[in-house]
C-alpha positions as a Markdown table, in Angstrom:
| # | Residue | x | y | z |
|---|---|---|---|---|
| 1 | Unk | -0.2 | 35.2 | -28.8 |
| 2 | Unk | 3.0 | 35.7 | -27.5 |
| 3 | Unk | 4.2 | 32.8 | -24.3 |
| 4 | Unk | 4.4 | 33.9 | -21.4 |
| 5 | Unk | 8.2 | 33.6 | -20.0 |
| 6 | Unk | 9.2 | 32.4 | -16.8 |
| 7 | Unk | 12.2 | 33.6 | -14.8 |
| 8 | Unk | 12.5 | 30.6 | -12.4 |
| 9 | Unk | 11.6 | 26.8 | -13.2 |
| 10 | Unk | 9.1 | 24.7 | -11.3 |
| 11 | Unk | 10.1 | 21.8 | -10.1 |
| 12 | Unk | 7.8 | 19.2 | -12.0 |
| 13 | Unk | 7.3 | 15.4 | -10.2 |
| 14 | Unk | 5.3 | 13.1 | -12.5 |
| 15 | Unk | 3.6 | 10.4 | -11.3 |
| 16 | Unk | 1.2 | 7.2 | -12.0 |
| 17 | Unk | -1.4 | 5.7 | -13.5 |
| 18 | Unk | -4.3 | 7.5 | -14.9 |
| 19 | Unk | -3.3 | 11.0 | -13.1 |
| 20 | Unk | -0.1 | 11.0 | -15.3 |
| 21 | Unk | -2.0 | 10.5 | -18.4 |
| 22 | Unk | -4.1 | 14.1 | -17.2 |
| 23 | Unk | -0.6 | 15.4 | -16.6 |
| 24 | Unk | 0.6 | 15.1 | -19.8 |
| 25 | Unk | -2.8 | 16.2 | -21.5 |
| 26 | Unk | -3.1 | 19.1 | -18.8 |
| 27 | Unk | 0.3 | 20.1 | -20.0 |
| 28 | Unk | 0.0 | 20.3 | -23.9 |
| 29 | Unk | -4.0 | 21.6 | -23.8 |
| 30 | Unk | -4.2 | 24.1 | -21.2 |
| 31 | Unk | -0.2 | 25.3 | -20.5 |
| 32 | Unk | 2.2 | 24.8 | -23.0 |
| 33 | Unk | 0.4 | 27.0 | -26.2 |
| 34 | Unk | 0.4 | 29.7 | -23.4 |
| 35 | Unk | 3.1 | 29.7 | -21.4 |
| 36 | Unk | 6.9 | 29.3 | -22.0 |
| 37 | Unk | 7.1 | 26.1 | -19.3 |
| 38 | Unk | 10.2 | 26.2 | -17.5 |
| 39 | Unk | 10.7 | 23.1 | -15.0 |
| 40 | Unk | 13.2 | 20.6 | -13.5 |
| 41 | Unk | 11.5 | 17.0 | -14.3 |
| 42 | Unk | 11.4 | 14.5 | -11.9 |
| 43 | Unk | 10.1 | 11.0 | -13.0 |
| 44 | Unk | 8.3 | 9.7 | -9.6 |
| 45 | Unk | 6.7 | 6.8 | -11.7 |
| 46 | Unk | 6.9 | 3.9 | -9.2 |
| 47 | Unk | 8.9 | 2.4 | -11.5 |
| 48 | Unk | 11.4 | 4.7 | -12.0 |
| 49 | Unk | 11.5 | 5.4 | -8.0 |
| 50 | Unk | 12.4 | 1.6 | -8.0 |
| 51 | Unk | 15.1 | 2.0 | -10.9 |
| 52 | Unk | 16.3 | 4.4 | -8.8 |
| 53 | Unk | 16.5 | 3.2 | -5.2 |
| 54 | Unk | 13.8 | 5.8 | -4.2 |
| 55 | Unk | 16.7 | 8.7 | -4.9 |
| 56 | Unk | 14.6 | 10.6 | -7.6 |
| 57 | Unk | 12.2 | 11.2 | -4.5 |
| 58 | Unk | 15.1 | 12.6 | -2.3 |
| 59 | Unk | 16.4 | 14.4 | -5.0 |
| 60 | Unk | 12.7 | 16.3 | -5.5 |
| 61 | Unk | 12.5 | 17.3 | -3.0 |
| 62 | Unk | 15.8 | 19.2 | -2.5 |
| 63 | Unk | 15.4 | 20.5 | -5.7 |
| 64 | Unk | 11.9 | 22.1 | -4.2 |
| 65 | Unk | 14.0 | 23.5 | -1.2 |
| 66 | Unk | 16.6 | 25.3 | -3.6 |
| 67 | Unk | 13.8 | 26.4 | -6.3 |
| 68 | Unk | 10.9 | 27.3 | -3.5 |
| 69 | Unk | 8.5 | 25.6 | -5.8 |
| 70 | Unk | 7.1 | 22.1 | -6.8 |
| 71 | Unk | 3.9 | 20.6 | -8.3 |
| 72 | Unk | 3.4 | 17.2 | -8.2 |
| 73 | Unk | 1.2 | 14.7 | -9.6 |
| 74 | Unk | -0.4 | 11.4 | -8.0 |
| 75 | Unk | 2.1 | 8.8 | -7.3 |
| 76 | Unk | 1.5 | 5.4 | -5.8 |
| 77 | Unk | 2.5 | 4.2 | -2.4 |
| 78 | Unk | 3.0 | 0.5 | -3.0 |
| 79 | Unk | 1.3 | -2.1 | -0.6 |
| 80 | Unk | 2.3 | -6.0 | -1.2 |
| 81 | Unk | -0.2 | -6.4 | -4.4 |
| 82 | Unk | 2.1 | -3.3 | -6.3 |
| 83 | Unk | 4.9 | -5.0 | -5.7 |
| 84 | Unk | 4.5 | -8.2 | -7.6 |
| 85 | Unk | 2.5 | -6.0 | -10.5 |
| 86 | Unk | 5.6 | -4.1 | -11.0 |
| 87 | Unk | 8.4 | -6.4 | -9.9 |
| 88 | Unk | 9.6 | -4.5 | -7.2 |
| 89 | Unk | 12.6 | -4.8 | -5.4 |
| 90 | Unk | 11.0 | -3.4 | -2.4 |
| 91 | Unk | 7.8 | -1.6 | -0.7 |
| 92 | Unk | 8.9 | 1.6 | -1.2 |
| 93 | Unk | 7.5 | 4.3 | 1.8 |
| 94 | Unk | 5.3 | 6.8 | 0.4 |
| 95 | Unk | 6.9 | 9.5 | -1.8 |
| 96 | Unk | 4.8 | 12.2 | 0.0 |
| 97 | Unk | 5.3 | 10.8 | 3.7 |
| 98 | Unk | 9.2 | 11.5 | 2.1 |
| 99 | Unk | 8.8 | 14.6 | 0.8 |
| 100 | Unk | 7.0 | 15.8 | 3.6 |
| 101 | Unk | 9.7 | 14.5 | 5.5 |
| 102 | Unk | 12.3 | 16.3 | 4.6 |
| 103 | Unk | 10.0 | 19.8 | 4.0 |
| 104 | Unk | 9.3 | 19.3 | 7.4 |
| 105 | Unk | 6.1 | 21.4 | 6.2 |
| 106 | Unk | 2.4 | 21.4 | 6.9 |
| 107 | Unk | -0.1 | 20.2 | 4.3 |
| 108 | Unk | -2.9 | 22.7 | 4.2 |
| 109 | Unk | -6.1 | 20.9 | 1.6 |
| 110 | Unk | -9.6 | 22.7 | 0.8 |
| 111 | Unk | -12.5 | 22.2 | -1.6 |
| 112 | Unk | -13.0 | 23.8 | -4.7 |
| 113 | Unk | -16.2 | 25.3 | -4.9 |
| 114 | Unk | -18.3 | 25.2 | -7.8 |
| 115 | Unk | -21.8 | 26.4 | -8.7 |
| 116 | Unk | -24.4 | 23.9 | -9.2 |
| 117 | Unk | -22.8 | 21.5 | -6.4 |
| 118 | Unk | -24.0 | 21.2 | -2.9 |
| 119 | Unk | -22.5 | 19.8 | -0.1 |
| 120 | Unk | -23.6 | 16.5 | 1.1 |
| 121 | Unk | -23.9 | 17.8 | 4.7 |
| 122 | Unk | -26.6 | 20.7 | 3.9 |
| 123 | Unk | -25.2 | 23.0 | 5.9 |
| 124 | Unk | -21.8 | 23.3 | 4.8 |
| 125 | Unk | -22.0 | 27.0 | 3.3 |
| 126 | Unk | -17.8 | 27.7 | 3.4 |
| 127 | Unk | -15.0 | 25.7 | 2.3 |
| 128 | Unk | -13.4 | 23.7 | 5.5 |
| 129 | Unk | -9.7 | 23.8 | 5.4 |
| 130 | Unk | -7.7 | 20.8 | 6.6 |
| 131 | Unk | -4.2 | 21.6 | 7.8 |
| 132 | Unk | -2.4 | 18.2 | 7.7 |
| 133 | Unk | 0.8 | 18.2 | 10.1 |
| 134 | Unk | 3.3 | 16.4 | 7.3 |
| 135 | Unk | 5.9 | 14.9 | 9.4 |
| 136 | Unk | 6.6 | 11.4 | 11.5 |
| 137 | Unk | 3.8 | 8.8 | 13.1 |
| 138 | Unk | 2.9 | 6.1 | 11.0 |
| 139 | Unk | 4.1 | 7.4 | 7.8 |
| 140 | Unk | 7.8 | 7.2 | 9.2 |
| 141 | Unk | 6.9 | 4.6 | 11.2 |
| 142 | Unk | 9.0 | 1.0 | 11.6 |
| 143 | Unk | 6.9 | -1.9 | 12.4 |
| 144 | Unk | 6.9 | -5.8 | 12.0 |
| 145 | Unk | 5.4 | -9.2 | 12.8 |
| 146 | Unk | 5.5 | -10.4 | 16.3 |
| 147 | Unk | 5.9 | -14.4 | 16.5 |
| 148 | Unk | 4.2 | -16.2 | 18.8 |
| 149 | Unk | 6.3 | -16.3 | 22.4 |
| 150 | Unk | 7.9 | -13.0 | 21.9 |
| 151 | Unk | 7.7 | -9.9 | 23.9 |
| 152 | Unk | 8.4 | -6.4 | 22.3 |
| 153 | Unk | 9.7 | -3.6 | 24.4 |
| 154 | Unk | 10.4 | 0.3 | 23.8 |
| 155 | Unk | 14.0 | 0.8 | 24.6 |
| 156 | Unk | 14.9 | 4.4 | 24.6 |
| 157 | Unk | 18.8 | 5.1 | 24.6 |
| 158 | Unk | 19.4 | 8.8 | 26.4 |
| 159 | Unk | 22.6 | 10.9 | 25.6 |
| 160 | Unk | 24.6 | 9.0 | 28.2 |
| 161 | Unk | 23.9 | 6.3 | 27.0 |
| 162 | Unk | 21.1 | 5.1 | 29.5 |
| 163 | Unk | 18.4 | 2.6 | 29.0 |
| 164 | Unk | 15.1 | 2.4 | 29.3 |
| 165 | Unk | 12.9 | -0.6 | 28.5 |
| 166 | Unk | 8.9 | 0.2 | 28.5 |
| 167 | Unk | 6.8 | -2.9 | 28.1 |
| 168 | Unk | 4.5 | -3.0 | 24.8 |
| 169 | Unk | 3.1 | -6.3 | 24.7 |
| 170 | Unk | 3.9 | -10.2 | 25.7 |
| 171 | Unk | 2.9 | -12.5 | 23.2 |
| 172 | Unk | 3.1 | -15.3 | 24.6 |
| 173 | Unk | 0.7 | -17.8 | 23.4 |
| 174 | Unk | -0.4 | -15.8 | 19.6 |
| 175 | Unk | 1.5 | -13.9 | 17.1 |
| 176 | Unk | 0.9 | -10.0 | 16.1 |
| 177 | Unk | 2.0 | -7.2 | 14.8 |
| 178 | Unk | 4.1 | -4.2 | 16.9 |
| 179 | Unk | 4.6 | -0.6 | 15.5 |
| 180 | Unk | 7.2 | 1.9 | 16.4 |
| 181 | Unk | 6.0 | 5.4 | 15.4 |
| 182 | Unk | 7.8 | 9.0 | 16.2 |
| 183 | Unk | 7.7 | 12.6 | 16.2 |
| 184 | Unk | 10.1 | 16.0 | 16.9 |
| 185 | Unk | 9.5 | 19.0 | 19.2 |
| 186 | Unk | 10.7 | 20.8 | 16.2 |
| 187 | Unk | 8.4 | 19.3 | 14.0 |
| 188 | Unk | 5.8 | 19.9 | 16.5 |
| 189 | Unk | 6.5 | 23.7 | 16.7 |
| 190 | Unk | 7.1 | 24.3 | 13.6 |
| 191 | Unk | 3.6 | 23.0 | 12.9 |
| 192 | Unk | 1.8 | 25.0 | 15.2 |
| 193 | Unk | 3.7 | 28.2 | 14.0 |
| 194 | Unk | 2.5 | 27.2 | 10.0 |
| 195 | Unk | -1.6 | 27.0 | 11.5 |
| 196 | Unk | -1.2 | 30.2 | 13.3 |
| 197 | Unk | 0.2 | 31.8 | 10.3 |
| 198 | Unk | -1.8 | 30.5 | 7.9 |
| 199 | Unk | -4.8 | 31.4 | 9.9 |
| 200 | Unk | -4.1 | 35.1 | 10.3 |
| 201 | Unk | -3.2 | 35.6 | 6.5 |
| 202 | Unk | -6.5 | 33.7 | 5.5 |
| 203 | Unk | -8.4 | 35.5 | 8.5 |
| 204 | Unk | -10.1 | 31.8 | 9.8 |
| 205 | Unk | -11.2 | 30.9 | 13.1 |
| 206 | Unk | -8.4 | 27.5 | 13.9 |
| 207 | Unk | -9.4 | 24.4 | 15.8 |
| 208 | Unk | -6.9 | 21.3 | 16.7 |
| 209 | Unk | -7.8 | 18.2 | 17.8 |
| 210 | Unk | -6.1 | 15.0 | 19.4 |
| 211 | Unk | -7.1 | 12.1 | 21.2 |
| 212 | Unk | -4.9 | 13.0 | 24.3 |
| 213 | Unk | -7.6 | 11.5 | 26.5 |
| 214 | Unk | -6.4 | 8.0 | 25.7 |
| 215 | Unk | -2.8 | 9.1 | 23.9 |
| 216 | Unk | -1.8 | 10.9 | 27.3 |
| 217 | Unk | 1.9 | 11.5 | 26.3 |
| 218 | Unk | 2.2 | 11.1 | 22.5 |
| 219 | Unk | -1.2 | 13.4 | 21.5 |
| 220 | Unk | -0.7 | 15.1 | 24.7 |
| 221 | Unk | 2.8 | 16.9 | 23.7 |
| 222 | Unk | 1.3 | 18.4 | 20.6 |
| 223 | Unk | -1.7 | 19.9 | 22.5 |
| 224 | Unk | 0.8 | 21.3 | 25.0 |
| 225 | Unk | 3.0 | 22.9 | 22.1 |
| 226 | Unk | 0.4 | 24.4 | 20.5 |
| 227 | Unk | -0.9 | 26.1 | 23.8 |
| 228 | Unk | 2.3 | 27.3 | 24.6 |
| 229 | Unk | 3.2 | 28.5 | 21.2 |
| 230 | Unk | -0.5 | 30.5 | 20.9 |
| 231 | Unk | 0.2 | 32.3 | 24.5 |
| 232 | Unk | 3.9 | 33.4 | 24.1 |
| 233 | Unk | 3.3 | 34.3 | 20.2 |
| 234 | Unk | -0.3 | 34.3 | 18.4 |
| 235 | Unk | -2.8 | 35.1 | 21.2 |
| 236 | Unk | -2.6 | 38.7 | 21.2 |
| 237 | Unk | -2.8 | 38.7 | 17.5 |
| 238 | Unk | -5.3 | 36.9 | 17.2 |
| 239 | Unk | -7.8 | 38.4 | 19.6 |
| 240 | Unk | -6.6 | 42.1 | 17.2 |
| 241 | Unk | -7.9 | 40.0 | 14.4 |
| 242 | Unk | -11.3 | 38.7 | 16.2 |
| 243 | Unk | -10.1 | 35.0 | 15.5 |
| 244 | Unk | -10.8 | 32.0 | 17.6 |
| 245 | Unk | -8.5 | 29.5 | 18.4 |
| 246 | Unk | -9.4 | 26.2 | 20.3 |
| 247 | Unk | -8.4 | 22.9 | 21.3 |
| 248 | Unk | -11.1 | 19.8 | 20.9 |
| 249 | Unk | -10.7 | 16.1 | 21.1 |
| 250 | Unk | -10.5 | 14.3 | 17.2 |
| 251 | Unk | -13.9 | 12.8 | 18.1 |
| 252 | Unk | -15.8 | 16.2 | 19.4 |
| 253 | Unk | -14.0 | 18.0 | 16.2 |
| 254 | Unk | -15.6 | 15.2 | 14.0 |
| 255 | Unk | -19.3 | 16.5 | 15.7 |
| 256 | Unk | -19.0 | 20.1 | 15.6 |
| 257 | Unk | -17.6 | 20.0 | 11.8 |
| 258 | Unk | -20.3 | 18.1 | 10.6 |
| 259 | Unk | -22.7 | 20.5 | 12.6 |
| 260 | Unk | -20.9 | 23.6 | 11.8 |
| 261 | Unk | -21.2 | 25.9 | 8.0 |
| 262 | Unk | -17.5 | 25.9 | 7.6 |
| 263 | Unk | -15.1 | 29.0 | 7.3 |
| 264 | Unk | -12.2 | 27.3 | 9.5 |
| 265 | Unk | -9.3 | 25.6 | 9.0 |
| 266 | Unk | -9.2 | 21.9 | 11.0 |
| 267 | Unk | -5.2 | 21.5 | 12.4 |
| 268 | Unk | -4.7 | 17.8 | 12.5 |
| 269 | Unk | -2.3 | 15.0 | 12.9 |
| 270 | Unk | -0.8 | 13.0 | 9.9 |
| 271 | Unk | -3.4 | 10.5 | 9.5 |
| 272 | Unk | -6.2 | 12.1 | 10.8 |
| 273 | Unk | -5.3 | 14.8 | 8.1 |
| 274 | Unk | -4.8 | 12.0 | 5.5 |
| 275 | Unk | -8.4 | 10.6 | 6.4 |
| 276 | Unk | -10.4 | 13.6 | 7.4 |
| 277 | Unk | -8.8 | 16.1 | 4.3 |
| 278 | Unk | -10.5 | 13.0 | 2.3 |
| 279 | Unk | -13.7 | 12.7 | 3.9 |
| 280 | Unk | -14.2 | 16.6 | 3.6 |
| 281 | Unk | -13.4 | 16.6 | -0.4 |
| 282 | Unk | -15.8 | 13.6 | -0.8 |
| 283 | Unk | -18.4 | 15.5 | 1.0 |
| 284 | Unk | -17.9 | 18.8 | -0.6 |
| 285 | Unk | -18.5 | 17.0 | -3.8 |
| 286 | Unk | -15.5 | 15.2 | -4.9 |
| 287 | Unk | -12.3 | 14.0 | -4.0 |
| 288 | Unk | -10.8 | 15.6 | -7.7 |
| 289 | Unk | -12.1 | 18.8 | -7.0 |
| 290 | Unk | -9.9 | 19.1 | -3.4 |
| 291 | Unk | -6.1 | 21.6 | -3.4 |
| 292 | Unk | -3.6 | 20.5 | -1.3 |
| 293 | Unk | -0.3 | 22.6 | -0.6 |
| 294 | Unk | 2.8 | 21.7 | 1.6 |
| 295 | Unk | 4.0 | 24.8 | 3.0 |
| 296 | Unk | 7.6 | 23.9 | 4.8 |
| 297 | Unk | 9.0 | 26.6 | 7.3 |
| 298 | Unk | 11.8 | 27.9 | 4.9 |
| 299 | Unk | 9.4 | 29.0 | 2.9 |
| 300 | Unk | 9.0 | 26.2 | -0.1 |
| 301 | Unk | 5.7 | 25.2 | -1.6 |
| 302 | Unk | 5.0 | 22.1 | -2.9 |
| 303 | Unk | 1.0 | 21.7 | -4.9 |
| 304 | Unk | -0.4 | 18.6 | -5.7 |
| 305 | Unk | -4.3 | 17.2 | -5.8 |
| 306 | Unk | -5.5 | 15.7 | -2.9 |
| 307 | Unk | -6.3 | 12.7 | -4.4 |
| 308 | Unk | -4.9 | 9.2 | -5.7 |
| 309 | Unk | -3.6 | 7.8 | -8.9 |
| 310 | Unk | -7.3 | 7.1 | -10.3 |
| 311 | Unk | -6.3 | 3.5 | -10.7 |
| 312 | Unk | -9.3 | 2.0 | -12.3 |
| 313 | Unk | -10.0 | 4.5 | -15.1 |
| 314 | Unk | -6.0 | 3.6 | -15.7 |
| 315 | Unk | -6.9 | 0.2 | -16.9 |
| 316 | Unk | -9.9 | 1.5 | -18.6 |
| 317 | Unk | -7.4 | 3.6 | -20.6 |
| 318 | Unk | -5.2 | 0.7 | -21.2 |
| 319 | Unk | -7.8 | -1.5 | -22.6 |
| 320 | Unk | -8.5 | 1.9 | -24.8 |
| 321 | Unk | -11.1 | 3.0 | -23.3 |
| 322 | Unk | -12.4 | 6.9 | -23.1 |
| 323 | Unk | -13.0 | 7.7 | -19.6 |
| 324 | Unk | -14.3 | 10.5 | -17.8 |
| 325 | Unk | -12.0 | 11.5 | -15.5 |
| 326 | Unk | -11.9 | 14.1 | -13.5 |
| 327 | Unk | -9.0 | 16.6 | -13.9 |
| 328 | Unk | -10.0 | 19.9 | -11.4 |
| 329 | Unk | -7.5 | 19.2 | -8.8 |
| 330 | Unk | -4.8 | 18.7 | -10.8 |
| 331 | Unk | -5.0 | 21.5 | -13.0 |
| 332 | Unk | -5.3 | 23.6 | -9.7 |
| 333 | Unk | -2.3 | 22.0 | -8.0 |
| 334 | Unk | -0.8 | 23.3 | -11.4 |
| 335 | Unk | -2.7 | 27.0 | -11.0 |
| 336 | Unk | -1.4 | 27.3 | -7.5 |
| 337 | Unk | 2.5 | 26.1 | -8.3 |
| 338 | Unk | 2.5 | 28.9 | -11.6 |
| 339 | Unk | 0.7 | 31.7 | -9.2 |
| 340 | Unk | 3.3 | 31.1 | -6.8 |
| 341 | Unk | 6.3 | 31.0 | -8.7 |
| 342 | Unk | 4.9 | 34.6 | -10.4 |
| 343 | Unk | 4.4 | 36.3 | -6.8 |
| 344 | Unk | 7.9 | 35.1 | -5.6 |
| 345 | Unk | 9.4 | 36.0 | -9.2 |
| 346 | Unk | 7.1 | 39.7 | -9.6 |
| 347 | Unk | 5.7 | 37.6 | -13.0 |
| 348 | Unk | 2.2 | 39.3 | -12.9 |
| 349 | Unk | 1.6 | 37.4 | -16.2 |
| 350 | Unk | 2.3 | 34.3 | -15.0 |
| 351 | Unk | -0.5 | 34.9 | -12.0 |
| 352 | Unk | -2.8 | 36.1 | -14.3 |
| 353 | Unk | -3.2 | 33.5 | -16.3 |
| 354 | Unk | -3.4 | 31.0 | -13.2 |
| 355 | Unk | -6.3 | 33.0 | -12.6 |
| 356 | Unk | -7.7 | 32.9 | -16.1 |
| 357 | Unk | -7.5 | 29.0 | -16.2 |
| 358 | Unk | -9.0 | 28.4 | -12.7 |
| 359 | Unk | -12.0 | 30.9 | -13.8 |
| 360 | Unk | -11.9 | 28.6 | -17.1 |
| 361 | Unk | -12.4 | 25.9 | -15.6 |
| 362 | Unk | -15.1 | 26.4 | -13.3 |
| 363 | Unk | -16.7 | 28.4 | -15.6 |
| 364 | Unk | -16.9 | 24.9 | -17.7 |
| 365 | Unk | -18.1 | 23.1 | -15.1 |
| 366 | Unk | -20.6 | 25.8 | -14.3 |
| 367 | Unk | -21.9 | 26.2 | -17.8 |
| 368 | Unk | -22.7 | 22.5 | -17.6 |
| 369 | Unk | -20.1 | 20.5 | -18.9 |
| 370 | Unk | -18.6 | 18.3 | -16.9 |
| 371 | Unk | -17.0 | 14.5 | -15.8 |
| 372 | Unk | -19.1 | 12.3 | -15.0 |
| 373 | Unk | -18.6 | 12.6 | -11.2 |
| 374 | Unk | -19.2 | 15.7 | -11.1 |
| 375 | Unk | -22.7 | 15.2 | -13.2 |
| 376 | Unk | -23.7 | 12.3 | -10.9 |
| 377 | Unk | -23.9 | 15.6 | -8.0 |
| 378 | Unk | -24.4 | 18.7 | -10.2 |
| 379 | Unk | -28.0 | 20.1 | -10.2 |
| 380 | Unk | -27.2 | 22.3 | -13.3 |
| 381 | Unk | -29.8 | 21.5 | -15.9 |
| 382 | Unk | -28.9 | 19.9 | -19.4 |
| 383 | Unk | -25.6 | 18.9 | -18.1 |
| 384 | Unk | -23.3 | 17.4 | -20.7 |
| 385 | Unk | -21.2 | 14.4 | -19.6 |
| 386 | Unk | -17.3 | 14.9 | -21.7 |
| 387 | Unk | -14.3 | 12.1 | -21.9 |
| 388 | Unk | -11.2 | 13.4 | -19.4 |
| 389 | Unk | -9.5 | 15.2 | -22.8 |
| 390 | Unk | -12.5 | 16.8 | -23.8 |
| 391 | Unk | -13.3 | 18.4 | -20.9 |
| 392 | Unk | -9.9 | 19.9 | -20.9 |
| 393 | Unk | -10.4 | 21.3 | -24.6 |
| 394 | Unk | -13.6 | 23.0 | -23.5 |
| 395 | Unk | -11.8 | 24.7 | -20.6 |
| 396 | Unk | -9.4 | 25.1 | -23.3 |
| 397 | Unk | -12.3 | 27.2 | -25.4 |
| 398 | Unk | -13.2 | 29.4 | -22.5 |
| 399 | Unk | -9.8 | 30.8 | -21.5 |
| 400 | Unk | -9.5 | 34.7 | -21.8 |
């Protein structure tokens, strides 16, 4: 058969460990025999970021702003233990807390349903969306260790050049640790603005939730923002639509999820995102089988999976080993990025056959071949177990 063409490249960020293995298989199986791959490559191995200063991150992610479309694979965010394994010249931040940075975007992550798997919580009956706010607090943060006998103080400068000192902490007889975090009105708004929008094309009831109980100015300003924004802009809108918007405390909205069927999308800070968008993959069935798209406010996309660089099947594979990895959300950060790039390019080919391989690949899945994760919670009958390649050459089989 004749490739389909594309008009537009993709941006393309590889990344570590096992999931960059799958990327290159996921490429060659299911992609390039089909489609006439047009991308602009960016190497976000960890060690190339450190070859590189971190500047192939930067550079990413403008590319994404001027091409309005990225997929990106797992990448590591180095701790001290990934420095001395790869000789690092420094802990490099994480490449998504970057990217997300300068997006200035909204991560929006939800489970991919599948026949044959049921939700850990039994009455989860509709996919939950998380709506990760991608900007600032701890992933931008600066913090450091406090010797014992210091004292560490938040000095704010204003435009006049003003100061004020606001005590943290004395530490006067121990040592510890002190972290500066931040965020932006802007960032804020633009936030709130993604969640409304996103829940009005999708047509879902949205619920956000802080801790502004005990964070009384930090948490408190983004429950204020989003009230103020909802009033003067979504309110009416939303009560034409019959949707439901609310605010809720972080620990309430941890309750009345796990009591609720689902059908919602869950607005939440950076790390509660981070945690929570986890925690709701793992009980839907798996962390692989979880989308995750960064929507930024000019209008760029960037699609990745939800989940990490599946470091101990990479070692495995090293050691050459087979393993059965799990591959779903990755090909579907790739099915999103090539149906997006056909809607903003009027490439009805190229959507179509983002739809043909998603329906491939569940169909696998659903015919009873499947990782090994995914048989450990699958109550298909006569389920067959496949290494990470095969599985992607039966999805391969089933695409029409």
């Amino acid at each position: 058969m004749e490739k389909i063409k594309m008009n537009t490249p993709l941006v393309e960020m590889d990344g570590d460990e096992m999931t960059r293995i799958l990327w290159q298989w996921i490429k060659d199986i299911l992609l390039t025999p089909y489609i006439d791959l047009k991308t602009e490559y960016y190497d976000l191995g960890l060690k190339h970021r450190d070859d590189t200063n971190d500047k192939v991150t930067f550079d990413s992610a403008e590319a994404t702003k001027k091409y309005g479309v990225a997929v990106k694979c797992a990448t590591i965010t180095p701790n001290a233990e990934r420095v001395t394994e790869y000789n690092l010249k420094e802990m490099w931040k994480s490449p998504n807390g970057t990217i997300r940075a300068i997006l200035d975007g909204t991560v929006f992550r939800a489970p991919i349903i599948v026949k044959g798997i049921t939700p850990y919580v039994p009455n989860w009956k509709k996919p939950i969306t998380i709506a990760r706010h991608a900007y600032g607090d701890m992933y931008r943060n600066t913090e450091s260790l406090i010797g014992a006998g210091s004292k560490a103080e938040l000095l704010i400068t204003d435009k006049a050049g003003n100061e004020t000192r606001l005590p943290v902490n004395d530490f006067e007889n121990t040592g510890g640790i002190v972290q500066g975090i931040h965020n932006t009105d802007e960032s804020i708004a633009g936030f709130a603005k993604a969640c409304f929008i996103y829940a009005l094309d999708s047509k879902q009831d949205l619920w956000f939730a802080t801790k502004d109980t005990i964070s009384k100015t930090y948490d408190r300003r983004f429950r204020d923002i989003f009230e103020e924004i909802y009033q003067k802009e979504y309110k009416a809108k939303f009560d034409e639509a019959g949707l439901w918007y609310f605010y809720t405390l972080i620990d309430d909205a941890v309750a009345r999820v796990v009591r609720s069927e689902g059908g919602y999308i869950w607005a939440c800070k950076n790390y509660d995102g981070d945690v929570m968008s986890d925690m709701v993959a793992s009980a839907f069935g798996s962390l692989a089988m979880m989308t995750s798209v960064l929507v930024s406010p000019s209008g760029a996309y960037e699609y990745e999976a939800a989940h990490g660089t599946v470091q101990a099947h990479y070692y495995k594979h090293l050691d050459g080993q087979k393993t059965s990895t799990n591959s779903v959300a990755t090909i579907f950060a790739w099915t999103g990025a090539l149906r997006k790039r056909g809607e903003l390019d009027g490439n009805a080919a190229l959507c179509a056959f983002a739809d043909k391989l998603e329906r491939a690949t569940l169909q696998t899945i659903e015919e009873g071949v499947m990782t090994g994760d995914l048989a450990a919670l699958s109550t298909i009958p006569n389920k067959k177990v496949v290494y990470a390649e095969d599985f992607l050459l039966e999805i391969n089989k089933r695409i029409s």
